[in-house]
C-alpha positions as CSV (number, residue, x, y, z in Angstrom):
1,X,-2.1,11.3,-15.5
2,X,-2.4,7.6,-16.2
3,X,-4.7,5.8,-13.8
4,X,-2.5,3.7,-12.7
5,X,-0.5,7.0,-11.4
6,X,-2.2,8.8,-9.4
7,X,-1.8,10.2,-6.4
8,X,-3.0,8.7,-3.1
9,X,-4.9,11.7,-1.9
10,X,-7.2,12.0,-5.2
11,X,-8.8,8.5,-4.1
12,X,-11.7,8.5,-1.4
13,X,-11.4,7.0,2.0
14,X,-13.4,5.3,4.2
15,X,-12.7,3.9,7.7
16,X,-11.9,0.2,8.3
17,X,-14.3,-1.5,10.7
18,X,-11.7,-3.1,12.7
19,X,-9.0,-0.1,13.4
20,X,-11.0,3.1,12.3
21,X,-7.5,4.0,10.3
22,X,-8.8,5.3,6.5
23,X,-8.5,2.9,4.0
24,X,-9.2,3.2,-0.1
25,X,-10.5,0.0,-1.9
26,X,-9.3,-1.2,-5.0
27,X,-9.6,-4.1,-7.3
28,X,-6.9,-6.9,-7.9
29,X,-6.6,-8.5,-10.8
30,X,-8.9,-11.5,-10.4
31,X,-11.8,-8.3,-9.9
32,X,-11.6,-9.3,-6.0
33,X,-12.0,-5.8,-3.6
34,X,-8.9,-5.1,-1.5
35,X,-8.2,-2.8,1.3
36,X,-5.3,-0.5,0.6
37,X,-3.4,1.9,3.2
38,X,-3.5,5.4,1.4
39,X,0.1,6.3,2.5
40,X,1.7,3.0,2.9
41,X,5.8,3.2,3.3
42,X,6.9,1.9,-0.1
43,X,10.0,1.9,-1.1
44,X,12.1,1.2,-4.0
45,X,15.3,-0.4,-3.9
46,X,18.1,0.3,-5.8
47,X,22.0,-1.6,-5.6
48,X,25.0,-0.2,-6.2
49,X,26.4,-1.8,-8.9
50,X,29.8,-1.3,-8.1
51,X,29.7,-2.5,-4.4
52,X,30.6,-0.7,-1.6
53,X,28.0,1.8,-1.0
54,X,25.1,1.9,0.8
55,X,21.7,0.8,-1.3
56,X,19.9,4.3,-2.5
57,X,16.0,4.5,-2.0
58,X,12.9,6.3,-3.5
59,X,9.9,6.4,-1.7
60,X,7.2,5.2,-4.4
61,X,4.2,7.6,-3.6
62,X,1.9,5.8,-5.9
63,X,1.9,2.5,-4.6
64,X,-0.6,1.6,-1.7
65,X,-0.2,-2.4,0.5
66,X,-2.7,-4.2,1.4
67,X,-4.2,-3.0,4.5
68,X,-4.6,-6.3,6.1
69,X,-0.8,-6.9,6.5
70,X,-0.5,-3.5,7.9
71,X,-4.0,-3.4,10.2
72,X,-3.4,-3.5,13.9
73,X,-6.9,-5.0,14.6
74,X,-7.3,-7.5,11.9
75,X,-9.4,-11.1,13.3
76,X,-6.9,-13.7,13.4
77,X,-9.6,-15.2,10.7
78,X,-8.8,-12.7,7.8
79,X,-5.1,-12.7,8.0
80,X,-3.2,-12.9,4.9
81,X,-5.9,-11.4,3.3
């Protein structure tokens, strides 16, 4: 499996020090380290192209947000990551 792909639960977690939830960190892209929810609610969003219906959606187990937006603890100071 690409690296890119894997599943959350083959990453390590540790707690965050503001809400005690587990957390994995990653790199972005500018090598910074990020906080990422292991089983963040992502979902991908699909239209129907003819109208009428209802959008259909996939839950997208390999993607992980940024804990910040999602921490319930967070100093007002680190906000928006």
């Amino acid at each position: 499996m690409p690296q890119g792909n894997k599943p959350t639960a083959e990453f390590p977690t540790e707690p965050c020090k503001y809400c005690g939830h587990g957390i994995i960190w990653g790199k972005d892209e500018n090598d910074k380290w990020i906080p990422l929810d292991p089983t963040p609610a992502v979902y991908n969003v699909f239209t129907d192209e003819h109208g009428g219906g209802p959008p259909t959606v996939t839950r997208d187990k390999c993607s992980m947000v940024n804990h910040y937006a999602t921490c319930t603890k967070l100093p007002a100071n680190k906000k928006g990551g």
